[in-house]
PDBQT receptor file of N, H, CA, C and O in Angstrom, charges set to zero:
ATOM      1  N   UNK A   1      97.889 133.173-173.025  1.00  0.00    +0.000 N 
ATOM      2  CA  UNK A   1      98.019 132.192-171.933  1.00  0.00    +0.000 C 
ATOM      3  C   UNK A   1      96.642 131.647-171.526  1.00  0.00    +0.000 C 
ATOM      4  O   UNK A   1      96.389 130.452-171.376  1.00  0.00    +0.000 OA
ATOM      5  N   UNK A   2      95.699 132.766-171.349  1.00  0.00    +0.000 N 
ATOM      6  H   UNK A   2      95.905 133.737-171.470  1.00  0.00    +0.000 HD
ATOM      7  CA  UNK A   2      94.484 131.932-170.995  1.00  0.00    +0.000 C 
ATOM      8  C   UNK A   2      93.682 131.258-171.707  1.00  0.00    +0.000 C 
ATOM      9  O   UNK A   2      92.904 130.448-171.203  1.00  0.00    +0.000 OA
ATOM     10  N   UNK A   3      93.773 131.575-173.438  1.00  0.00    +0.000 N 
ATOM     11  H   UNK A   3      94.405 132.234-173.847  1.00  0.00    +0.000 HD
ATOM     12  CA  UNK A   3      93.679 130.419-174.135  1.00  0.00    +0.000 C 
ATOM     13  C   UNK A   3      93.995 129.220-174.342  1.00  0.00    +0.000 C 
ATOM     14  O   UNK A   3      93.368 128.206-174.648  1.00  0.00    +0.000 OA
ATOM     15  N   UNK A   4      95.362 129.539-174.075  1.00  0.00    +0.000 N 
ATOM     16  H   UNK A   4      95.871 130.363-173.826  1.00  0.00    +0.000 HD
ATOM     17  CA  UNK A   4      96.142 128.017-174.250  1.00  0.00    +0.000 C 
ATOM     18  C   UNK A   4      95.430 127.106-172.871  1.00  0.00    +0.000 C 
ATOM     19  O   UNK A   4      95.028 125.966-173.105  1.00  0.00    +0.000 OA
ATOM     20  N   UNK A   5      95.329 127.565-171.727  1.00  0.00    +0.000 N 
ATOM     21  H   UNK A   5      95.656 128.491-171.537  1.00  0.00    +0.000 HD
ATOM     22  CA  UNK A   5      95.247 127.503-170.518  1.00  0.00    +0.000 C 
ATOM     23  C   UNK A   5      94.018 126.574-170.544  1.00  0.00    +0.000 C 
ATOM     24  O   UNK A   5      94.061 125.387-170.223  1.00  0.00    +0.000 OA
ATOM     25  N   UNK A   6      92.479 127.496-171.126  1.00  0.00    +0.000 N 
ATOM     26  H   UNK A   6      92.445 128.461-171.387  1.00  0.00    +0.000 HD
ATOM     27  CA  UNK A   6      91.749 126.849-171.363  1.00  0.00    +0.000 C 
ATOM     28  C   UNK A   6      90.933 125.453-171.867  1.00  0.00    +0.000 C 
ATOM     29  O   UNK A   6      90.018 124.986-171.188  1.00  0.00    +0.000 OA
ATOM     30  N   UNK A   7      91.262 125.000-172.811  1.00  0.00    +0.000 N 
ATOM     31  H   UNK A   7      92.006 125.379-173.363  1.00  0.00    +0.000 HD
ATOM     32  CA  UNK A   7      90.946 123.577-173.355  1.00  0.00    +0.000 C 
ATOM     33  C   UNK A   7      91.359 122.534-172.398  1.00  0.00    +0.000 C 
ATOM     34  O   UNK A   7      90.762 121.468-172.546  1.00  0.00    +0.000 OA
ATOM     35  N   UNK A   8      92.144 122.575-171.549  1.00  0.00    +0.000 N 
ATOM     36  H   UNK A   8      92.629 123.442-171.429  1.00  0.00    +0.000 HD
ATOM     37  CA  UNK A   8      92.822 121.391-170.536  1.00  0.00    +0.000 C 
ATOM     38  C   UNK A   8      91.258 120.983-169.691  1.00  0.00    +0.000 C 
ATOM     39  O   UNK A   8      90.618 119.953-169.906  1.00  0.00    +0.000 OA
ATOM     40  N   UNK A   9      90.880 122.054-168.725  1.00  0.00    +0.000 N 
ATOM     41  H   UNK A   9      91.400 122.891-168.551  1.00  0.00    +0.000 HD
ATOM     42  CA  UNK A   9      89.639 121.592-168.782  1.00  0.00    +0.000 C 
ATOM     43  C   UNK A   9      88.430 120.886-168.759  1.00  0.00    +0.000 C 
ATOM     44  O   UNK A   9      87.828 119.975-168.189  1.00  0.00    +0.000 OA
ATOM     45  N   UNK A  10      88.316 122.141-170.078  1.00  0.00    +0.000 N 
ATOM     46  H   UNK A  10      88.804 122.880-170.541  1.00  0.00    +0.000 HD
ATOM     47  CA  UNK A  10      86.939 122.190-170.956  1.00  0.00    +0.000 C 
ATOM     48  C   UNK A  10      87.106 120.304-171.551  1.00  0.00    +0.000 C 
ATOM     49  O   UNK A  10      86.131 119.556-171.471  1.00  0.00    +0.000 OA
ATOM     50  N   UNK A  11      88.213 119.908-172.003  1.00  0.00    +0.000 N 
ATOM     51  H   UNK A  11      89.005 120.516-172.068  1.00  0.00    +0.000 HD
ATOM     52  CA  UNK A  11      88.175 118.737-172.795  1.00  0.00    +0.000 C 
ATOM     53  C   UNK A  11      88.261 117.608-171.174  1.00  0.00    +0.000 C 
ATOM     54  O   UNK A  11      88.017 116.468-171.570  1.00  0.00    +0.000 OA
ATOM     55  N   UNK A  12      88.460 117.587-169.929  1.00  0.00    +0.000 N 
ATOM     56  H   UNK A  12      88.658 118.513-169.607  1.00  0.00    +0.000 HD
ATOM     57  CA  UNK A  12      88.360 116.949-168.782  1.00  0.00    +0.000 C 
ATOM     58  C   UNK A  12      86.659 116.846-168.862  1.00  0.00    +0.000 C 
ATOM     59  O   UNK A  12      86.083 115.762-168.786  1.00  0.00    +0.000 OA
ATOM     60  N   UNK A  13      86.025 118.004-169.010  1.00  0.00    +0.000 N 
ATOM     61  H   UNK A  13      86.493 118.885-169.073  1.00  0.00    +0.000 HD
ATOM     62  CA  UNK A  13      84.668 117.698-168.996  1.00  0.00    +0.000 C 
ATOM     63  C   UNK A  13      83.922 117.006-170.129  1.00  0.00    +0.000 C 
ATOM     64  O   UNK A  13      82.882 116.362-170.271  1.00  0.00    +0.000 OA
ATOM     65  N   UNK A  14      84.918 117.430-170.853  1.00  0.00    +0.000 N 
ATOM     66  H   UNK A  14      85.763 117.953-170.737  1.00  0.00    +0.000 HD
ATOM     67  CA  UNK A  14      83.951 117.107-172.277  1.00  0.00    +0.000 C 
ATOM     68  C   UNK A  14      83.742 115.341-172.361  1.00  0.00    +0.000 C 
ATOM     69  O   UNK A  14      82.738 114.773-172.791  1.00  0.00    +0.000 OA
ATOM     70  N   UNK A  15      85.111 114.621-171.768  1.00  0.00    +0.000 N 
ATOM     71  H   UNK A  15      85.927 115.082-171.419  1.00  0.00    +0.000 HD
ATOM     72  CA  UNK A  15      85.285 113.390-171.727  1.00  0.00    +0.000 C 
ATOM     73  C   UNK A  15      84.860 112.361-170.608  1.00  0.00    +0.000 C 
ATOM     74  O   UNK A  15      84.736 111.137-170.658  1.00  0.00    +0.000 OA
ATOM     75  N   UNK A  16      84.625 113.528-169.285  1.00  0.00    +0.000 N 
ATOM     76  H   UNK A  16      84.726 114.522-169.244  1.00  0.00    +0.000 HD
ATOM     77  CA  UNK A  16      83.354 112.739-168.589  1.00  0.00    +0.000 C 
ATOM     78  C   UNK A  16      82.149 113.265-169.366  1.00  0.00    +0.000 C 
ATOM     79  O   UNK A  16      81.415 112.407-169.858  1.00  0.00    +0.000 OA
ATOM     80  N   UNK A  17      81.948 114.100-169.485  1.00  0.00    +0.000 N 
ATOM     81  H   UNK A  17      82.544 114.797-169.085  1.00  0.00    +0.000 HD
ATOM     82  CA  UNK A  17      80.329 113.669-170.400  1.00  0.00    +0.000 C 
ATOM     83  C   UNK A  17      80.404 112.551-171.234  1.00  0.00    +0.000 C 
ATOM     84  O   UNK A  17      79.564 111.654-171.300  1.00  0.00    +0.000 OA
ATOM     85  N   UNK A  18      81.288 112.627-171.773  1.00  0.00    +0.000 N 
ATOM     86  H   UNK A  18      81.971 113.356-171.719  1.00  0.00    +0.000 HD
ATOM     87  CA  UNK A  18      81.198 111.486-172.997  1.00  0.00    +0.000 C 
ATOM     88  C   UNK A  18      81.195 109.357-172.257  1.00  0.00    +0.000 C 
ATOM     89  O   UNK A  18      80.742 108.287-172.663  1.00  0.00    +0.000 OA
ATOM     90  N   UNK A  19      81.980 109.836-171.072  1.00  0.00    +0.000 N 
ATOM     91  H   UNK A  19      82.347 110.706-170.742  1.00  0.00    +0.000 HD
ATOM     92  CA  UNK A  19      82.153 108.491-170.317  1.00  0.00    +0.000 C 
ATOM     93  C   UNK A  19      81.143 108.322-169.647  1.00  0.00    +0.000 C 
ATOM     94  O   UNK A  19      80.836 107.149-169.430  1.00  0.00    +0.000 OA
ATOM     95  N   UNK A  20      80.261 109.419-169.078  1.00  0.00    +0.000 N 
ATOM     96  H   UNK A  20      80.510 110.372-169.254  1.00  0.00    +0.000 HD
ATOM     97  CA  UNK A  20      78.827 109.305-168.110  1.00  0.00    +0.000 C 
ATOM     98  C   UNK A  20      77.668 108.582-169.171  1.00  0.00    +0.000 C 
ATOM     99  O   UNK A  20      76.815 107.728-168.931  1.00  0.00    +0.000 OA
ATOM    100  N   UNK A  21      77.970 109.201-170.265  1.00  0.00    +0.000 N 
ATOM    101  H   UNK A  21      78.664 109.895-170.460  1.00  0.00    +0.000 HD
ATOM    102  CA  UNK A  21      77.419 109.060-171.706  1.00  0.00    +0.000 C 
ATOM    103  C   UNK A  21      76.633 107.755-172.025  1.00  0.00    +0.000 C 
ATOM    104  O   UNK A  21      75.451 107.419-172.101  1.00  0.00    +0.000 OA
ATOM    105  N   UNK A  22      78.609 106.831-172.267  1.00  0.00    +0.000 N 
ATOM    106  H   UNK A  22      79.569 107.104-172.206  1.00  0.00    +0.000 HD
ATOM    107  CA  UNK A  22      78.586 105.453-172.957  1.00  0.00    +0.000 C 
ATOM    108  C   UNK A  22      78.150 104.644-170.967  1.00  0.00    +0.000 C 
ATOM    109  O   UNK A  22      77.710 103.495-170.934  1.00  0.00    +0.000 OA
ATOM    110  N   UNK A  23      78.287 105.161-170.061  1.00  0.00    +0.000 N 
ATOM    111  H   UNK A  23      78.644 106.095-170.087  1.00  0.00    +0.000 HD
ATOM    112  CA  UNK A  23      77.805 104.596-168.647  1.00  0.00    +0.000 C 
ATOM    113  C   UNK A  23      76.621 104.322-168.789  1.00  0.00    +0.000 C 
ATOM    114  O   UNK A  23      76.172 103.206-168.527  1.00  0.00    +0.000 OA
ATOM    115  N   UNK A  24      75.933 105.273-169.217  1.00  0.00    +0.000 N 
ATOM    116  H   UNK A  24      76.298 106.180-169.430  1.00  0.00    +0.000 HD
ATOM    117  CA  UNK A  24      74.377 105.437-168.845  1.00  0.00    +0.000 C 
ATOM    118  C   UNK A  24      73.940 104.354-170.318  1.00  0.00    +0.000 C 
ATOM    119  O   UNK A  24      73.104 103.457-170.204  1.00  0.00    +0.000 OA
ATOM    120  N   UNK A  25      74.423 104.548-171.195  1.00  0.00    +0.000 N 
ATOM    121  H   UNK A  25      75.102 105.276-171.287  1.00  0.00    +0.000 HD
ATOM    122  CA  UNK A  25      74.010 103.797-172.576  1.00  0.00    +0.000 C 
ATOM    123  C   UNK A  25      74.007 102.549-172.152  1.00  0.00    +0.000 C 
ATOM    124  O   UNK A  25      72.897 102.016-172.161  1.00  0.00    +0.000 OA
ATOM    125  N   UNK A  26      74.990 101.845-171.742  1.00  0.00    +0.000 N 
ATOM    126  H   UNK A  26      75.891 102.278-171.734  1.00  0.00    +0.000 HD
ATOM    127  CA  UNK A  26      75.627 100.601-171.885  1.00  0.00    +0.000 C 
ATOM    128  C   UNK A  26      74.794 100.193-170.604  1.00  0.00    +0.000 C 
ATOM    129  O   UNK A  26      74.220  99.104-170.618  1.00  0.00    +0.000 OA
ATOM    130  N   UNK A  27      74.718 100.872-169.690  1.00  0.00    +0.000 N 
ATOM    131  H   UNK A  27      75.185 101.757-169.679  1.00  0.00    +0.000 HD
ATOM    132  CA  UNK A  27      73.544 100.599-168.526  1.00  0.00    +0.000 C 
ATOM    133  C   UNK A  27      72.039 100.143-168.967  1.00  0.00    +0.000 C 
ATOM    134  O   UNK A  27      71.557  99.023-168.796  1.00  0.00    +0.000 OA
ATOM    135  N   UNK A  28      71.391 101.304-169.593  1.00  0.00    +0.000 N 
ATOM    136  H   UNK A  28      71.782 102.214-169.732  1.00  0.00    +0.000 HD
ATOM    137  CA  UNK A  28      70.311 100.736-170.215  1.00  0.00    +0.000 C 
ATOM    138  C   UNK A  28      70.028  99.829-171.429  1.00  0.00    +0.000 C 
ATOM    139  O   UNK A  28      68.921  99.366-171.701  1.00  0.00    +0.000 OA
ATOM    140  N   UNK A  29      71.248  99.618-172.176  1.00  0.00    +0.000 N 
ATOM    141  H   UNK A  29      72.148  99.995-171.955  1.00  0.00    +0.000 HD
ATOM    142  CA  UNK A  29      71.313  98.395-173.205  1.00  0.00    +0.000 C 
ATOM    143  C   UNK A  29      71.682  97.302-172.150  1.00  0.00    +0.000 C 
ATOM    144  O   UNK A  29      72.761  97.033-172.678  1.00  0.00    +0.000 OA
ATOM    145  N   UNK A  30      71.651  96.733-171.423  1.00  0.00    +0.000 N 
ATOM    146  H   UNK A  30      70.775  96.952-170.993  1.00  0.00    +0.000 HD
ATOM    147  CA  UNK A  30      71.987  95.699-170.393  1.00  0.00    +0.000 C 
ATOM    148  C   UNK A  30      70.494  95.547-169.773  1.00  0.00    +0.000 C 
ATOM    149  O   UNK A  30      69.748  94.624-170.097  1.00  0.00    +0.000 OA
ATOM    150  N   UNK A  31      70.096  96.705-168.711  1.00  0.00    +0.000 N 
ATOM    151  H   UNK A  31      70.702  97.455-168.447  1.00  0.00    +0.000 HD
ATOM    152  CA  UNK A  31      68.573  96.343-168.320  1.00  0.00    +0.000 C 
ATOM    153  C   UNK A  31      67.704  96.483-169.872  1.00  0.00    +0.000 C 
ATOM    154  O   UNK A  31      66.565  96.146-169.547  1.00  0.00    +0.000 OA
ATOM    155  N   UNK A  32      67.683  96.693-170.851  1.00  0.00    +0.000 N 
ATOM    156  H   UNK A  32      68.608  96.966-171.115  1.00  0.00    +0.000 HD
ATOM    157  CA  UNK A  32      66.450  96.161-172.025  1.00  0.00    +0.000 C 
ATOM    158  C   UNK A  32      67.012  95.161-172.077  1.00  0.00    +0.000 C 
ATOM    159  O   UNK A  32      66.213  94.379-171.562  1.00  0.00    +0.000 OA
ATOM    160  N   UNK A  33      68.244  94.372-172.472  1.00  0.00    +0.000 N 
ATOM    161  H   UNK A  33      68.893  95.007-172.890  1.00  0.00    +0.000 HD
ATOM    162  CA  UNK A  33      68.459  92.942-172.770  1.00  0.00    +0.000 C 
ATOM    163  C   UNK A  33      67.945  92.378-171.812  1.00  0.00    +0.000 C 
ATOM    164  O   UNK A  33      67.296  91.396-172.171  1.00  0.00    +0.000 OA
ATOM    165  N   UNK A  34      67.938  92.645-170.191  1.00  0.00    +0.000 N 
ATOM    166  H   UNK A  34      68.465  93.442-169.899  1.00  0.00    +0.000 HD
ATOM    167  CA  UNK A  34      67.651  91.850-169.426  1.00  0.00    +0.000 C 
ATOM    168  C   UNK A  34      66.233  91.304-169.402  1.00  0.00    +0.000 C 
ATOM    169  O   UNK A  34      65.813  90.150-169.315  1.00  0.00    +0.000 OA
ATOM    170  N   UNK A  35      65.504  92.703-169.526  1.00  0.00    +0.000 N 
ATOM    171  H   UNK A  35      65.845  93.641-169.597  1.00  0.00    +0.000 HD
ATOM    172  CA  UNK A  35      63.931  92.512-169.406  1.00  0.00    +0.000 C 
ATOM    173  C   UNK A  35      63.612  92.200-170.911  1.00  0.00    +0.000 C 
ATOM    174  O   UNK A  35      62.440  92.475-171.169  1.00  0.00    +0.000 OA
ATOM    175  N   UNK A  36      64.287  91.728-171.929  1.00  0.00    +0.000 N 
ATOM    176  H   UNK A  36      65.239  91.505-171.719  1.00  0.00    +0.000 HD
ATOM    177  CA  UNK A  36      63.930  90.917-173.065  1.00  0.00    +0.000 C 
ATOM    178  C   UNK A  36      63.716  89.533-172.658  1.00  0.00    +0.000 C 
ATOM    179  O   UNK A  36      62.745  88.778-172.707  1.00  0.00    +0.000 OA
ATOM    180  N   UNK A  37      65.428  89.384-172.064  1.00  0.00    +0.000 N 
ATOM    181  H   UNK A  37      66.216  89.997-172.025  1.00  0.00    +0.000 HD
ATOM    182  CA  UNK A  37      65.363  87.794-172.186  1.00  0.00    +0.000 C 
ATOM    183  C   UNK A  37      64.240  87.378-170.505  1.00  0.00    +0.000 C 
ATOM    184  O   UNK A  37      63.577  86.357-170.321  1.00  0.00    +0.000 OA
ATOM    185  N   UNK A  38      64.351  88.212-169.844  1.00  0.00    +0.000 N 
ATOM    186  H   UNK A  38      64.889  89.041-169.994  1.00  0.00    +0.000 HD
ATOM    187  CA  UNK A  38      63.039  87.424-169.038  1.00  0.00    +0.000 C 
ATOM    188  C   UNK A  38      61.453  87.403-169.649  1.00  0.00    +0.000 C 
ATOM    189  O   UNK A  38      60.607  86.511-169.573  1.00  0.00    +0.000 OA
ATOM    190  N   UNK A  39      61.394  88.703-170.265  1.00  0.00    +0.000 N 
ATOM    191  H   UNK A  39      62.081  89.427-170.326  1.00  0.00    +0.000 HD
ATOM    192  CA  UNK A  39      59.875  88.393-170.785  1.00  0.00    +0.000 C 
ATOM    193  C   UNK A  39      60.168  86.766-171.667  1.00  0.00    +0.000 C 
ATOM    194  O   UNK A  39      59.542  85.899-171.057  1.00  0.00    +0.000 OA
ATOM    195  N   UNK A  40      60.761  86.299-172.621  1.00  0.00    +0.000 N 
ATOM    196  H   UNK A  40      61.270  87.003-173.116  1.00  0.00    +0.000 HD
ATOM    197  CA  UNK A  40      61.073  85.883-173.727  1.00  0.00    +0.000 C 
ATOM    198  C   UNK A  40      60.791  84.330-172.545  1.00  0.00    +0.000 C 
ATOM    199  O   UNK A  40      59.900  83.485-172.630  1.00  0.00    +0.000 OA
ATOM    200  N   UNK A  41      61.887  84.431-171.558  1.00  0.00    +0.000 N 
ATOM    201  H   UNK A  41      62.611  85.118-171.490  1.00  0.00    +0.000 HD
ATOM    202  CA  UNK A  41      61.492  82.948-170.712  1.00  0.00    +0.000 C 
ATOM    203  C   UNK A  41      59.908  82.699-170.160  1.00  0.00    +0.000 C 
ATOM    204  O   UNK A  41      59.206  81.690-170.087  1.00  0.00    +0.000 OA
ATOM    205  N   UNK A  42      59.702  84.102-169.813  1.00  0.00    +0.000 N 
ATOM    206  H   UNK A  42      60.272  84.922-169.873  1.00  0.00    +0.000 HD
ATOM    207  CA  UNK A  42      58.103  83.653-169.398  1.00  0.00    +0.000 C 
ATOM    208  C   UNK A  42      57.344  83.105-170.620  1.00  0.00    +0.000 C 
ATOM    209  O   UNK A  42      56.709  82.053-170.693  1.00  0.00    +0.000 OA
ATOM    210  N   UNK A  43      57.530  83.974-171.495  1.00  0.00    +0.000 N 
ATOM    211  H   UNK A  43      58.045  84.829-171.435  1.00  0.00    +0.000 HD
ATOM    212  CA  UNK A  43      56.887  83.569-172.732  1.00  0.00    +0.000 C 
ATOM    213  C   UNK A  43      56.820  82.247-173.589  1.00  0.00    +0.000 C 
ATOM    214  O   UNK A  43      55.965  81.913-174.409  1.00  0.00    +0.000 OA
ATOM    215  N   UNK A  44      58.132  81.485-173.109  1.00  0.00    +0.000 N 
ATOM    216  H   UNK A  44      58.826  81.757-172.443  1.00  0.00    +0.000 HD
ATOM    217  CA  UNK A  44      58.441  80.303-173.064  1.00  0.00    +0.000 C 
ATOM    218  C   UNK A  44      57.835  79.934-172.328  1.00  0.00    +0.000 C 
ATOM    219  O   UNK A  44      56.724  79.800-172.841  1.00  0.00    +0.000 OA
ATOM    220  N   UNK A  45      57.808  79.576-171.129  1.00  0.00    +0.000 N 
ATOM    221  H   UNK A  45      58.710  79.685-170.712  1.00  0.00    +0.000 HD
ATOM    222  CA  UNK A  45      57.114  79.076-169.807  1.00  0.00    +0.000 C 
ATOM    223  C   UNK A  45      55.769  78.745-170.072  1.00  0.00    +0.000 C 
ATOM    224  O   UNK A  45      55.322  77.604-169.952  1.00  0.00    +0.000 OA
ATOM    225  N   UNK A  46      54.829  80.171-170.592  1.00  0.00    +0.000 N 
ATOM    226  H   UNK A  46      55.193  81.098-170.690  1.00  0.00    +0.000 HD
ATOM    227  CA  UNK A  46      53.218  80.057-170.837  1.00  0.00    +0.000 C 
ATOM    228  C   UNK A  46      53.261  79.299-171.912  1.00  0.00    +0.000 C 
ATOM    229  O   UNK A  46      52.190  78.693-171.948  1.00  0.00    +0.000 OA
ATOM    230  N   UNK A  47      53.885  79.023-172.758  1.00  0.00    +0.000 N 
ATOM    231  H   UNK A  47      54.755  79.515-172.728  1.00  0.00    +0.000 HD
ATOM    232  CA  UNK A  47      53.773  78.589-174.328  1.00  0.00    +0.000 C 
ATOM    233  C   UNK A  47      54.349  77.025-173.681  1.00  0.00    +0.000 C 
ATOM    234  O   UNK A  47      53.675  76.089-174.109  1.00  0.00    +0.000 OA
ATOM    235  N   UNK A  48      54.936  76.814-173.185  1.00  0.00    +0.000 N 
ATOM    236  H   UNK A  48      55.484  77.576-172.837  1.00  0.00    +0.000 HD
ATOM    237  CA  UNK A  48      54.814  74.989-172.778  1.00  0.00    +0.000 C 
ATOM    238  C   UNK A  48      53.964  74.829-172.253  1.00  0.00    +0.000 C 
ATOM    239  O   UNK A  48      53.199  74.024-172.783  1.00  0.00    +0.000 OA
ATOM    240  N   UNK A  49      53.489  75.467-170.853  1.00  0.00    +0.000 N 
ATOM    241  H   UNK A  49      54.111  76.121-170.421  1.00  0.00    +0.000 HD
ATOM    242  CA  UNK A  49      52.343  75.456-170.285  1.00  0.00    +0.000 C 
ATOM    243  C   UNK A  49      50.718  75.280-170.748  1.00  0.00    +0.000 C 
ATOM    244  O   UNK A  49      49.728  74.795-170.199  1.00  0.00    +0.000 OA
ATOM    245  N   UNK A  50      50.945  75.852-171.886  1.00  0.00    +0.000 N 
ATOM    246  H   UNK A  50      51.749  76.246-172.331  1.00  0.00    +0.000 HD
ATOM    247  CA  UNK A  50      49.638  76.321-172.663  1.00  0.00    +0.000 C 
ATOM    248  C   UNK A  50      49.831  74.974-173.855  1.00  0.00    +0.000 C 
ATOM    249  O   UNK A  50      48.873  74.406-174.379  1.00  0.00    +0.000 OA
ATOM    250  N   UNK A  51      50.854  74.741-174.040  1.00  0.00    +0.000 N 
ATOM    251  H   UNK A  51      51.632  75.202-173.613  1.00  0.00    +0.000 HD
ATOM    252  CA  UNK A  51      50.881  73.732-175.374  1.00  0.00    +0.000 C 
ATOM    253  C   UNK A  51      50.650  72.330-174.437  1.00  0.00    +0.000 C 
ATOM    254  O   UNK A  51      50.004  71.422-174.960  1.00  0.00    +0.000 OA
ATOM    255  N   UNK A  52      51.222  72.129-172.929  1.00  0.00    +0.000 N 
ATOM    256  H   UNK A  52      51.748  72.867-172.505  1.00  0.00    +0.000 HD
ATOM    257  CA  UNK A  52      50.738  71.123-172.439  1.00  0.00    +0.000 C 
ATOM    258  C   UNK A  52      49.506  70.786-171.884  1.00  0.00    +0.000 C 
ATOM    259  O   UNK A  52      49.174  69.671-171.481  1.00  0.00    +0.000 OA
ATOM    260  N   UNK A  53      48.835  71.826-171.886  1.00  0.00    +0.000 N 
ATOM    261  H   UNK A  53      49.105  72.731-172.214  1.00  0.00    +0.000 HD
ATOM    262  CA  UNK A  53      47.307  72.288-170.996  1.00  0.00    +0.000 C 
ATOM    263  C   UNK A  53      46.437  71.301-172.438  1.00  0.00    +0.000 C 
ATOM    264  O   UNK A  53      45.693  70.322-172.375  1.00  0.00    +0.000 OA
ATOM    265  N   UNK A  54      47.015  72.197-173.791  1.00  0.00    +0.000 N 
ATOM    266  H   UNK A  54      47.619  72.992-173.842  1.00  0.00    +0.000 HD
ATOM    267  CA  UNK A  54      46.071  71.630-175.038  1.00  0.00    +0.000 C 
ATOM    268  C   UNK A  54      46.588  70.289-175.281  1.00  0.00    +0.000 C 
ATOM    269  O   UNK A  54      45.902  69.794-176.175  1.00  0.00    +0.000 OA
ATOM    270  N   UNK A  55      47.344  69.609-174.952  1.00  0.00    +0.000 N 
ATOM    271  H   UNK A  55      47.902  70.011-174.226  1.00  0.00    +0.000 HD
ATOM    272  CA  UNK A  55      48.127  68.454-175.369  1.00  0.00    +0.000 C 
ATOM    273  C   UNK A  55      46.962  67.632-174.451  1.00  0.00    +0.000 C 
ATOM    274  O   UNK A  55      46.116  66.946-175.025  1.00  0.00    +0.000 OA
ATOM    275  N   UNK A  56      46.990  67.757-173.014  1.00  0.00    +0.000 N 
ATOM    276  H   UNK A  56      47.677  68.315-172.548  1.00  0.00    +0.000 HD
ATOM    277  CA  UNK A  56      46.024  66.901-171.979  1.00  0.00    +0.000 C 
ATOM    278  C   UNK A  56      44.771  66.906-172.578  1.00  0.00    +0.000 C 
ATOM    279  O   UNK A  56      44.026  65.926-172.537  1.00  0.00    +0.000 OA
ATOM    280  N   UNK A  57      44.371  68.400-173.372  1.00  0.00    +0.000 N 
ATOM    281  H   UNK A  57      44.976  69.196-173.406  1.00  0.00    +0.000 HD
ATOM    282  CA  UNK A  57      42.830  68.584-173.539  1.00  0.00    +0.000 C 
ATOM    283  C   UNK A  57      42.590  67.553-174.649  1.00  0.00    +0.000 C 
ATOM    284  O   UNK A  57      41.573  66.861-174.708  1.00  0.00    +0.000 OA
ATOM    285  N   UNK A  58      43.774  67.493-175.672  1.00  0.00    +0.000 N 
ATOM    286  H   UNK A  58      44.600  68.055-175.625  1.00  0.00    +0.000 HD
ATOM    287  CA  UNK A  58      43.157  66.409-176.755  1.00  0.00    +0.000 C 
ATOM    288  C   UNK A  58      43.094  65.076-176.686  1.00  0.00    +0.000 C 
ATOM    289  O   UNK A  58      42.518  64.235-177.376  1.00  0.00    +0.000 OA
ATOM    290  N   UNK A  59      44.196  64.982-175.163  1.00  0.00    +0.000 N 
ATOM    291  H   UNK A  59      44.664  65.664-174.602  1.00  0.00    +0.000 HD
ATOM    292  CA  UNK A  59      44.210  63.482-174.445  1.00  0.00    +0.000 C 
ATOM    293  C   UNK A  59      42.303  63.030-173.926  1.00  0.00    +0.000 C 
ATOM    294  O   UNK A  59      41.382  62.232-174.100  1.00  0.00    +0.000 OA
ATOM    295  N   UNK A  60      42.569  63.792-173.486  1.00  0.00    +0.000 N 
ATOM    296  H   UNK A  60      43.316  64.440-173.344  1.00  0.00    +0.000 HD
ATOM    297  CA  UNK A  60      41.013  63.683-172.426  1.00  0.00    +0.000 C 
ATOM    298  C   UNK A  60      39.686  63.710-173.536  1.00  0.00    +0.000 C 
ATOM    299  O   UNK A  60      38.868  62.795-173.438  1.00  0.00    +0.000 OA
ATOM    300  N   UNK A  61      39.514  64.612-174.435  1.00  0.00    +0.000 N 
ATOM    301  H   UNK A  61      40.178  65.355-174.515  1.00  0.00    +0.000 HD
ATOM    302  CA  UNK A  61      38.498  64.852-175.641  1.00  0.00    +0.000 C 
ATOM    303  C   UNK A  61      38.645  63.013-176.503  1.00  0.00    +0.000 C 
ATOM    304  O   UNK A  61      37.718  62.215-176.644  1.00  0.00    +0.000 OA
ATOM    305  N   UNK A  62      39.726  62.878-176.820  1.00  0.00    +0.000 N 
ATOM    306  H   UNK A  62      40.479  63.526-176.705  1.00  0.00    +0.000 HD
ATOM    307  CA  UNK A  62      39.884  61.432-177.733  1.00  0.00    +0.000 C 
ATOM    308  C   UNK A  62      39.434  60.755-176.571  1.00  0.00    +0.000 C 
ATOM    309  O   UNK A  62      38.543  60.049-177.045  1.00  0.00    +0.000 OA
ATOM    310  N   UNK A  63      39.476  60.488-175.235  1.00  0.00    +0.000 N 
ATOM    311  H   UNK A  63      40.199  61.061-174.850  1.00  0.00    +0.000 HD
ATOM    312  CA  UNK A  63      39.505  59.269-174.215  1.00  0.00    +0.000 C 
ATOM    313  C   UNK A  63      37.710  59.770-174.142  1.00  0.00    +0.000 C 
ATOM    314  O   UNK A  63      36.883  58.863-174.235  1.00  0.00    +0.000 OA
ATOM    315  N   UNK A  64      37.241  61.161-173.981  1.00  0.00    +0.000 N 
ATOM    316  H   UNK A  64      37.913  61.897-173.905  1.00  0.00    +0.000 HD
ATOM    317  CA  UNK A  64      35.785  60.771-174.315  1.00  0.00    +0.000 C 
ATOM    318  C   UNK A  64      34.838  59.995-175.297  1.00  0.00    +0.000 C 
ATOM    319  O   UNK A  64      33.876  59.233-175.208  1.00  0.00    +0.000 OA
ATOM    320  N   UNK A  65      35.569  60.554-176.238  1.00  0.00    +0.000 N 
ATOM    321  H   UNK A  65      36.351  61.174-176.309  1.00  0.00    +0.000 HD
ATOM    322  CA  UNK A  65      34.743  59.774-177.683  1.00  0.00    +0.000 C 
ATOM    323  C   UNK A  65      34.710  58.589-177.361  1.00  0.00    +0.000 C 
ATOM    324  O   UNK A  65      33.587  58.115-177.185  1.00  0.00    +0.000 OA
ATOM    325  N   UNK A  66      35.641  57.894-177.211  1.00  0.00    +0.000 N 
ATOM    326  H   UNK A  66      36.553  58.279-177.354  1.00  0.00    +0.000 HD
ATOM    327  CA  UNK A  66      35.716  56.484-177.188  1.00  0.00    +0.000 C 
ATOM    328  C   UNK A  66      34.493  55.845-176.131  1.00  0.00    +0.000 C 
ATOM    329  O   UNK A  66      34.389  54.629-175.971  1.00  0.00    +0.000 OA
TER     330      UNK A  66
């Protein structure tokens, strides 16, 4: 009896571990995607920023020569 008894349980726990598990996983695969795609926009952001900064500089360098 207390075998049989047993596994009811042991397998209640076993399956919140396993659900706290895929919680905690699926939690931190969500915040790394998140803090991907924001680095990735800043990174965008400086890279227009920076490509328009050099875009003015070759405006202004050609308008010297002349």
């Amino acid at each position: 009896k207390v075998f049989g008894e047993k596994p009811g349980p042991e397998q209640d726990e076993v399956k919140l571990q396993n659900a706290s598990k895929q919680i905690v996983q699926t939690a931190i695969l969500q915040a790394v995607q998140q803090v991907s795609q924001e680095s990735q926009q800043k990174e965008k952001r400086t890279n227009s920023s920076m490509s328009l900064q050099l875009e003015r500089g070759k405006l202004t360098k050609k308008h010297e020569k002349k």
